[in-house]
N, C-alpha and C positions, 0 to 999 in steps of 0.2 A: 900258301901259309896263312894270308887271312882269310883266306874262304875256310880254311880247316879252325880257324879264330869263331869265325860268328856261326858255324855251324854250331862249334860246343855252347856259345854264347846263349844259343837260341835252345837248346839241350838243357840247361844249363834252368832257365827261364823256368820252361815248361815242367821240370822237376822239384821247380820250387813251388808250381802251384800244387803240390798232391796228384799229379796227374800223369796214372801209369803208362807205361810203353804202349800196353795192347791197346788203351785207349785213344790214343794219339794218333796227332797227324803221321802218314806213312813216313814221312821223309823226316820225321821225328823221332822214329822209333829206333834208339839205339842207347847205348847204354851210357849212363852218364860217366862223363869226363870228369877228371881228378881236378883238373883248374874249372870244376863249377861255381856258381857263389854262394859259397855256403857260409860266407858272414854278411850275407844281407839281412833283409827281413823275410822272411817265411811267412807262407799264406797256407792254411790246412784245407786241405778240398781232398781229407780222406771221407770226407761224410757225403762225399758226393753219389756215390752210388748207393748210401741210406737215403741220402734226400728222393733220388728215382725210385725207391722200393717207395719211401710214404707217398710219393705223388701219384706211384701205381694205387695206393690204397684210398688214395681219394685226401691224406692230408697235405696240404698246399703251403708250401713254409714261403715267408717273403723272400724279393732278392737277397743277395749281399750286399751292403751297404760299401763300395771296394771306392768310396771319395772320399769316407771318412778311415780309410787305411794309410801305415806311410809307409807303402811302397812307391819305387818308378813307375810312370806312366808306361812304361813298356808292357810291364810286366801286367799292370791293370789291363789294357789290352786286350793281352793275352787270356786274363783270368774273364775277360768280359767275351774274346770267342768261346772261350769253354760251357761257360754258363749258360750261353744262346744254344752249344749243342744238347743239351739239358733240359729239352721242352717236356712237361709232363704232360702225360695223357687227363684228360679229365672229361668226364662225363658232361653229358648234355644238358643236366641241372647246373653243376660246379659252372658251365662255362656259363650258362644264365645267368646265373648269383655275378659272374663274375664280369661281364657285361656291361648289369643293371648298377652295380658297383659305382662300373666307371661313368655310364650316364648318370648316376644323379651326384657325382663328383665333379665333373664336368655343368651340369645344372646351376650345381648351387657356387661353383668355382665364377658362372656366366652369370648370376643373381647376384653375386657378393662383389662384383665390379660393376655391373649398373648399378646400385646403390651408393657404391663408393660415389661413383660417376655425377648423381646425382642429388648428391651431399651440398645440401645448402653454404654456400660462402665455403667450400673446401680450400679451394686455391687462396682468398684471403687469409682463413685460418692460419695455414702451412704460410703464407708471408709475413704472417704477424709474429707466429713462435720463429721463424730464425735470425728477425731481425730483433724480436723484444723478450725474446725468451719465452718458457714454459709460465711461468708466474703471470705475463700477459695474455697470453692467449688463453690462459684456464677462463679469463673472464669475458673472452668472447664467448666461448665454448661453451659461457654459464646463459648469457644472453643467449644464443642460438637454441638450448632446450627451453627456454625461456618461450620463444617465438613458438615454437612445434608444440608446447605444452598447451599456449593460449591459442591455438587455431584450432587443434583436437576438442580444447574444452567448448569454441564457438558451433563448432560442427555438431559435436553434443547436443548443446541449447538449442541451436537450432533445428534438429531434426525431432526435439520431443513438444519441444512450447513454442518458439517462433513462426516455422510453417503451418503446426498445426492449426496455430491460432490465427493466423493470418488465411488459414483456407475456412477454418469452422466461423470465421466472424460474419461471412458473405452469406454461410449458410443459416445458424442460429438468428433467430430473430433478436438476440439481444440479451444482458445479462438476469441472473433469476431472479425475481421481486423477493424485493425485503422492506420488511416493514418494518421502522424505525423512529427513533423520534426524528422530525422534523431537520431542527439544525446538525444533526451528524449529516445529514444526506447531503448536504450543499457543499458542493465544489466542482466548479467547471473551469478547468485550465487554458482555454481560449480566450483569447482577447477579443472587448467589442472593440468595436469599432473600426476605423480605419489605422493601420500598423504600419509607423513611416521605417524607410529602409534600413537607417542602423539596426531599428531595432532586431531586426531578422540577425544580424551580427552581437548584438548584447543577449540576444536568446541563444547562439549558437555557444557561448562561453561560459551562460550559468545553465543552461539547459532548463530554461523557464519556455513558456510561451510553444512553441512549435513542437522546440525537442521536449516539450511534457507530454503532448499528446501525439506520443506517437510510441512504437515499441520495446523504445531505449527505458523505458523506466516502467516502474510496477504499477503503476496507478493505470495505463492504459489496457490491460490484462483484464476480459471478462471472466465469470464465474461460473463460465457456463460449461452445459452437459453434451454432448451432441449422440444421439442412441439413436440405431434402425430398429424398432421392433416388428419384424417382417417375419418369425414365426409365432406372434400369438403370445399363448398362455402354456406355462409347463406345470402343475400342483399349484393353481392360484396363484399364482407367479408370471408377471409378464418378465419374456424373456427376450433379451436385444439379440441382435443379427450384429449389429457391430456397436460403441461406444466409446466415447472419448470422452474423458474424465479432463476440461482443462486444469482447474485448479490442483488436485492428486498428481498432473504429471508437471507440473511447475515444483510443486514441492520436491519429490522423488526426485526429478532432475536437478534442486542444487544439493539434494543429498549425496549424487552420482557422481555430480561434478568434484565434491571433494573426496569421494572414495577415490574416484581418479587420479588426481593429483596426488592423494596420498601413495597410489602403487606407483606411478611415474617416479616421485622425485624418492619413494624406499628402493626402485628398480635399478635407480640411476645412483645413487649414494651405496649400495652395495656392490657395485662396482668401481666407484672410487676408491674405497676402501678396501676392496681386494687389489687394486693395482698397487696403493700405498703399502698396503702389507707386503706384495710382491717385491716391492721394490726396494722394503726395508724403511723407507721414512725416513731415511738418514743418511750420510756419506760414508757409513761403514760397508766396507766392501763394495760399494761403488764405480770406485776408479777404475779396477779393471772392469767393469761391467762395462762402462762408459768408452774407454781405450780401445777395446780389445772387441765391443758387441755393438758398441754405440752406430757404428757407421751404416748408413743404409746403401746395399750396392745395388737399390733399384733407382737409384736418383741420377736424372737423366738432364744434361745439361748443364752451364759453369750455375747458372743461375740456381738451380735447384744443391745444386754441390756446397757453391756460397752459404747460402741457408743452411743449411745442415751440419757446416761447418761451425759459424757462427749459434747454431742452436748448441752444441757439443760444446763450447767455448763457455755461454751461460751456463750448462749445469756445472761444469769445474768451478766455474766463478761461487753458484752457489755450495758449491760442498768445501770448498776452502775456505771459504766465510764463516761459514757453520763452525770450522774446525777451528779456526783462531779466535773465534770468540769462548768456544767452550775452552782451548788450550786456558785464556786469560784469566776466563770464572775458576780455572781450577788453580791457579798463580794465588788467587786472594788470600790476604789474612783475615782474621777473625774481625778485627776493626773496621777493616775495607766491606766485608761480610755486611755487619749491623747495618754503618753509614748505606748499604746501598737498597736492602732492603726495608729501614727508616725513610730512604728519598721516596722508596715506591711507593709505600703506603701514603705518607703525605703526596705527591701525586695523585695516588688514584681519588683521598676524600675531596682537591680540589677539581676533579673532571667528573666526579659525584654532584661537587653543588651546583657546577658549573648546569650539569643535568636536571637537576632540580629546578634551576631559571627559569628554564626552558619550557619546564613546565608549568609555571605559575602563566607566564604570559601568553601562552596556547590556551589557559583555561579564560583569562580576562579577556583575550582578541574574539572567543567563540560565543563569549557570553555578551559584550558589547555588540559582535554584528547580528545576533539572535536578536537584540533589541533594535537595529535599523532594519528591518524588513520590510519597512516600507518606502524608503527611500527610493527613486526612480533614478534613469538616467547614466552621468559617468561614476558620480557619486556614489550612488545604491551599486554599481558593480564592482566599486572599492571596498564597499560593507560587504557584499557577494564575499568577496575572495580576500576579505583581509584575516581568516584563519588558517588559509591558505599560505595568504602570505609570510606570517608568522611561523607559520610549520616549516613551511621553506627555509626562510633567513636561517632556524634554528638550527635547521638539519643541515645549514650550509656552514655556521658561523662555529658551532662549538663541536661537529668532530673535526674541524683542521685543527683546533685549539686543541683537541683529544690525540689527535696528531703527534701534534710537538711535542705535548706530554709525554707520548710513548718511548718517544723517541731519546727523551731525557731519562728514560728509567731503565736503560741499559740491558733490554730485552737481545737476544737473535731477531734476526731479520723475519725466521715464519713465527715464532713468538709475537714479537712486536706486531703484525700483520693480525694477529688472532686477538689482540688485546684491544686494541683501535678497533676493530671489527664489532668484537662483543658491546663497545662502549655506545657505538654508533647505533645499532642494532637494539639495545633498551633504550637509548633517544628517543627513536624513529617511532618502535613498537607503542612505546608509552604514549610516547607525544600523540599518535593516531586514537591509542585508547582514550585517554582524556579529552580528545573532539569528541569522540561518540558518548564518553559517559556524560560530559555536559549537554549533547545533543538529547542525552535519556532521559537525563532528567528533567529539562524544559519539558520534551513529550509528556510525562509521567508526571507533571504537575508536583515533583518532587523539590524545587529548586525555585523560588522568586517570582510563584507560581499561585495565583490563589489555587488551592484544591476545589473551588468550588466550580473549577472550567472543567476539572475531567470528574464529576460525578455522574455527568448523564453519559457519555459518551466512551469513559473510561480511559481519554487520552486527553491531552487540549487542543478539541477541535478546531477553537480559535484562531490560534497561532499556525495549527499545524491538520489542516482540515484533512490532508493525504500524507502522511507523516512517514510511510514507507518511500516515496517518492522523493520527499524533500532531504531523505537520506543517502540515498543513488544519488540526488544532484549535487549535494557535498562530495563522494566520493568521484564523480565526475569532474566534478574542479580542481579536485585535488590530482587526479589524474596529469588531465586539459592544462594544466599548471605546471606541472613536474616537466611534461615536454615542451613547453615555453620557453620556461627556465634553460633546458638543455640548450638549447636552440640561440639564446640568446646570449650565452656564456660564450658557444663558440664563435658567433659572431661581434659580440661587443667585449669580449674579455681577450678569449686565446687567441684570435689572429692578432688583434692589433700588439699583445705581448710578443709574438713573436718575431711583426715586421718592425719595433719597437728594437727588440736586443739582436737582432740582424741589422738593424740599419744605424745602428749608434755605437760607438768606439767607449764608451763613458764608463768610467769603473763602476757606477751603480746598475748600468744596464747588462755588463758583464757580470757583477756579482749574483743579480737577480737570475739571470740567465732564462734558457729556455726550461718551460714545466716539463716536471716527469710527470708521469701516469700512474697516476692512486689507484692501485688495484684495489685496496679495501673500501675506499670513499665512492666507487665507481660501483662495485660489487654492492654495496648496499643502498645507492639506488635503484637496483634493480630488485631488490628484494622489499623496499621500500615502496614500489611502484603495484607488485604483482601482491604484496601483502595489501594493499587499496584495492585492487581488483578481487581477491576474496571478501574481502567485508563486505564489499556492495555489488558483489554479483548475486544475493538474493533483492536487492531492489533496483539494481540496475542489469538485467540480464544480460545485454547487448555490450557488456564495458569489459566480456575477453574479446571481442574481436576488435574495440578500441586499442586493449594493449598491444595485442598482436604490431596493428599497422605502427602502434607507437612505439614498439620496440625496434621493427625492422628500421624506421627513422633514427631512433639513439644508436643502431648497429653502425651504422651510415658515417651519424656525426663525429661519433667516437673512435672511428678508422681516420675519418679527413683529419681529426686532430691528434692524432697517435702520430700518423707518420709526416705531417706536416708543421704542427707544433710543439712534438715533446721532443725530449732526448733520453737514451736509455736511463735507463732508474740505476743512480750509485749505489742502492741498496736492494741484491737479490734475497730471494726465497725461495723456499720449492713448491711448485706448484701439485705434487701430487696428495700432499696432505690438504694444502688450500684449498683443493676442490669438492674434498668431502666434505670440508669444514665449512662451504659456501653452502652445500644444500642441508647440511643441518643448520646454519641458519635460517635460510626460506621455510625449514620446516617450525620454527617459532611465528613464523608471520602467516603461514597454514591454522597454524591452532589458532591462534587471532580472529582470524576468521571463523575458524568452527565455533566460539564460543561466541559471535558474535551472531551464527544460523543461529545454534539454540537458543541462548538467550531472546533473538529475536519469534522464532516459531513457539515457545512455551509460556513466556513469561507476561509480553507486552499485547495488551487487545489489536486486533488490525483494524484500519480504518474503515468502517461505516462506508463514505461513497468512493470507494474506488476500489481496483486492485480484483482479485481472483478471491478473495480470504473473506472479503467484505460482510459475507452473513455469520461468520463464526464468532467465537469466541477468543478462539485461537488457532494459529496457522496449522498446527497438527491436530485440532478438531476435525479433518477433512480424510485422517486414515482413519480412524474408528469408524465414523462413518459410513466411508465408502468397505468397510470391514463390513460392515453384518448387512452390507447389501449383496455380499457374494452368496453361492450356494454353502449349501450346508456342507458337504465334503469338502470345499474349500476352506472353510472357514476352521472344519476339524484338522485340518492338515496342517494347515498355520501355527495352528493351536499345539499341536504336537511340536512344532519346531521352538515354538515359546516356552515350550515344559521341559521339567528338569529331570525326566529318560530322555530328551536329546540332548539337552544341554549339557548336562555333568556328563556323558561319557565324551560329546564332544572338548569341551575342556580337557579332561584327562588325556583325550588323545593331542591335542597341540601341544600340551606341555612335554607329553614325554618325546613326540619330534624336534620342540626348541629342546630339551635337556639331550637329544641327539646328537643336533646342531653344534650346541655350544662346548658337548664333552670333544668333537669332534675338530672343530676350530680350536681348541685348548691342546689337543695333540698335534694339531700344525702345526702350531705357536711353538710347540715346545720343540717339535723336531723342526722349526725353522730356525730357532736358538742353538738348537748342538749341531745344524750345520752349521753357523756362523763360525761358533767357537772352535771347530773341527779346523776352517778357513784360517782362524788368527792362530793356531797353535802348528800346523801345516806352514803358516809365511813365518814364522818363527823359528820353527826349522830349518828354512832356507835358507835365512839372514845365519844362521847357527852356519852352516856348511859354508854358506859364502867366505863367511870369515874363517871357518877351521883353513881352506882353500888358501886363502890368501894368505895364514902366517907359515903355512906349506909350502906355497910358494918363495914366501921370503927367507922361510929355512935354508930351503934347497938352490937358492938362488937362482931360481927358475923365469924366465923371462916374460913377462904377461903379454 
């Protein structure tokens, strides 16, 4: 009797997959029983002998997908021997295609784990987000493109202007004579005489003396030409076998350099901001994504589990946060309304003037040590760096104070994050531009200045005999500075705070407690640091592969003191808005920079003795130039890309692919919104039935 049981059982199975008698195993082949199950679920495999006719015909339809079905695994099985007897025939092409398929799936399967593999600081990463959350680690993550940004851009420089000019100096005999007046041409950055040993150490910090004459800055850069003219004469015309243009590839190269950066950080912001979009931005509909998707089952070990779990824990935290603060804004009355947006605005005019401070005393420190320049010694390296020191305190002293402001004006947590951000961010910006516009105008004989120093020479030689140079060594100190600072925070501020309120019982040392981690104060360091490195990467070429090593150094500090000094932040955020919102900031300290190329390449004379630029007029006097030294079909070709039949059809066509783009992103947008709402009117449903259910129940007195 149970053999005559699982016999039908098995009858029973194989009739639920679609699958005829004559097809069937032999000892299968018999007529279905009355006790089959025919209130299970049904699996249709009547298309099973259409699927064999298309795969006779050459079309190849995918598996069945029978993991995302809910039937028994018996019954899968079984639907899985069926499928394997089901081999189609396919031609000698199809199996090729189908092959090469699988190798370059497997290829790039084998490419996209070494990568992973070899993902700088991954395993820190993945430590820092599940013990500090998303919100922390966005700003490792910002620092790490940070690093790869400035080592691609050194790589750059150096393969167009460094090498080359360190291989063509042995060869050229020397830069090209210009004939000038007299006093523009004087300036020799060598010390006479005998040079006792600090000083090699007070030259290393303002980058006077040693590090002047050497590659790190623009004044060491000749002007010269290097040409094989090994075939002769072509129409009166000598014509080079090979040439290198130095000055032309200096220029073109910090052109390249910021085209660069500009595709890197639009590359990488376009994808923050599709994860954001993806993600919603907000805690609506979330939770089940989080509950239900969140959990990773490739995470191997309690330790990696720990983490993951603890990561999963932060995003609740941040979406319940979100959610009782908007419940509270929507609670207010009209009165509560005015009073709060009243406190904000007064807030914002006092972390306005508070900004405005900041600026008068970065203008008097720059203009004061402009006037000790000749000071030697410990002294003159205090005049060195006391606008440094100034931009520092400033940048230190009034966004904490922008801080607590924020914090008073009763923002959300990634609000609040984005306010302090912006406040900091025109600080920094500002405060940088007001060193270089007082720095312009001493140059430029505009400012406390007779006029009558830059008439012959069109700069004031006097003060400033290599003026491109002594600009690079301002943004080198400012640099040299910022990682001081870092360095000496963690050693003389944050450890001893923390062996401080670990090692004392005291209600003030408990009140003070251990520091949290200013993701915004942090993040604008870093934009702060690499915004210095655009300004003066036209006079200091060599200051991205200083950020580079100084970044990998703050990656370092700012780990020992994450997880040995701080404690988690009582107040989260979401980190996937924050991180679009970090590179559009670094993109205001990008333009900073570009306005600070051109203005510099257009506007101001370059210096007389020094530099690559030395005989022009102006640093882009050296493309015209070297323009009408090319052949004539060259020079027509160009010329056609400058006229407006390529220009206006070009234009017309970008716009009508952005008016593509954006009709295109405006219909996501919209069918991402009526899914949403499809989602809240579907959960509203349920809650509908749950309840109809339960006063069902309590009708009928039905027992839950």
């Amino acid at each position: 009797m149970t053999s005559q049981l699982q016999r039908q059982g098995s009858a029973a199975a194989v009739q639920g997959t679609g699958y005829t008698g004559d097809q069937g195993l032999p000892r299968l082949r018999r007529a279905p029983s009355s006790q089959s199950y025919q209130n299970g679920p049904q699996f249709n495999w009547s298309s099973a002998s259409a699927g064999q006719e298309k795969a006779e015909e050459g079309a190849v339809e995918p598996p069945k997908a029978l993991r995302s079905l809910p039937i028994p695994m018996a019954l899968k099985r079984a639907i899985c021997q069926v499928q394997q007897m089901h081999v189609p025939v396919l031609s000698s092409l199809q199996s090729w295609k189908r092959s090469k398929a699988k190798s370059l799936s497997r290829v790039r399967s084998y490419i996209g784990g070494f990568l992973n593999y070899i993902t700088l600081w991954r395993k820190s990463l993945n430590k820092i987000g599940g013990n500090f959350g998303g919100g922390v680690q966005s700003y490792f993550l910002f620092l790490r493109f940070l690093v790869v940004l400035n080592f691609l851009s050194f790589m750059l420089i150096a393969g167009f202007v460094l090498i080359p000019s360190i291989v063509f100096r042995s060869v050229a005999s020397g830069p090209m004579n210009f004939t000038g007046p007299a006093e523009c041409l004087q300036y020799d950055p060598n010390p006479q005489g005998l040079v006792k040993f600090h000083n090699y150490f007070l030259d290393l910090l303002t980058g006077t003396g040693f590090m002047e004459s050497s590659y790190l800055f623009y004044g060491y850069y000749n002007n010269t030409m290097v040409a094989d003219f090994s075939y002769g004469y072509y129409n009166n015309t000598m014509v080079a076998d090979f040439s290198y243009n130095i000055p032309l590839a200096y220029l073109f190269t910090a052109i390249f350099y910021f085209a660069f950066c500009l595709l890197c950080i639009t590359a990488r912001m376009g994808t923050a901001f599709r994860v954001a979009v993806a993600t919603g931005g907000g805690a609506i509909g979330s939770y089940s994504r989080i509950v239900f998707t969140g959990w990773d089952f490739g995470c191997l070990g309690d330790r990696a589990m720990k983490l993951k779990q603890k990561n999963i824990i932060y995003q609740l935290q941040v979406d319940l946060e979100e959610e009782r603060i908007k419940n509270k804004a929507a609670t207010l009355t009209l009165g509560q309304k005015i009073f709060l947006y009243s406190l904000r605005i007064s807030l914002s005019l006092v972390a306005f003037g508070l900004i405005i401070a900041a600026f008068f005393s970065i203008f008097a420190a720059t203009n004061f040590s402009q006037g000790k320049t000749g000071e030697v010694g410990v002294l003159g390296l205090f005049f060195e760096y006391l606008p440094s020191i100034v931009i520092t305190a400033g940048n230190f002293v009034v966004p904490l104070l922008c801080d607590q402001i924020a914090l008073l004006e009763r923002y959300d947590p990634s609000i609040t994050v984005i306010v302090a951000l912006l406040r900091s961010v025109f600080l920094r910006m500002v405060s940088l531009s007001v060193l270089l516009f007082t720095l312009w105008n001493q140059i430029t004989c505009k400012q406390r200045v007779s006029a009558e120093d830059c008439t012959l020479c069109h700069y004031n030689y006097k003060s400033y005999p290599c003026w491109e140079t002594r600009v690079g060594q301002e943004m080198y100190k400012l640099a040299l500075f910022d990682l001081i600072i870092t360095i000496a925070m963690l050693v003389l501020v944050e450890f001893p705070r923390r062996m401080v309120v670990d090692g004392s019982s005291s209600k003030l040392a408990q009140w003070v407690g251990r520091q949290e981690f200013q993701v915004p104060a942090n993040v604008l360091g870093l934009v702060y640091g690499q915004t210095v490195v655009w300004t003066g990467a036209l006079f200091c070429p060599l200051l991205p592969v200083i950020n580079t090593l100084k970044f990998v150094i703050v990656f370092y500090c700012k780990k020992i003191t994450l997880f040995y000094n701080c404690r988690p932040a009582t107040k989260t955020f979401r980190s996937t808005w924050a991180t679009a919102f970090f590179l559009l900031v670094l993109l205001f300290g990008w333009s900073l920079g570009l306005l600070v190329l051109i203005y510099s390449m257009a506007q101001i004379h370059p210096s007389m003795s020094c530099g690559p630029f030395r005989s022009l007029i102006s640093m882009w006097t050296i493309v015209p130039n070297s323009f009408y030294n090319l052949s004539q079909t060259s020079q027509n070709f160009l010329f056609y890309l400058g006229s407006q039949r390529f220009s206006i059809p070009l234009f017309l066509f970008f716009s009508v692919v952005m008016c593509y783009f954006i009709a295109l992103a405006s219909v996501h947008g919209k069918s991402v919104n009526l899914l949403k709402t499809q989602l809240k009117l579907e959960a509203r449903d349920k809650q509908f039935l749950v309840k109809q259910i339960e006063e069902l129940s309590r009708t009928l007195g039905v027992a839950r």
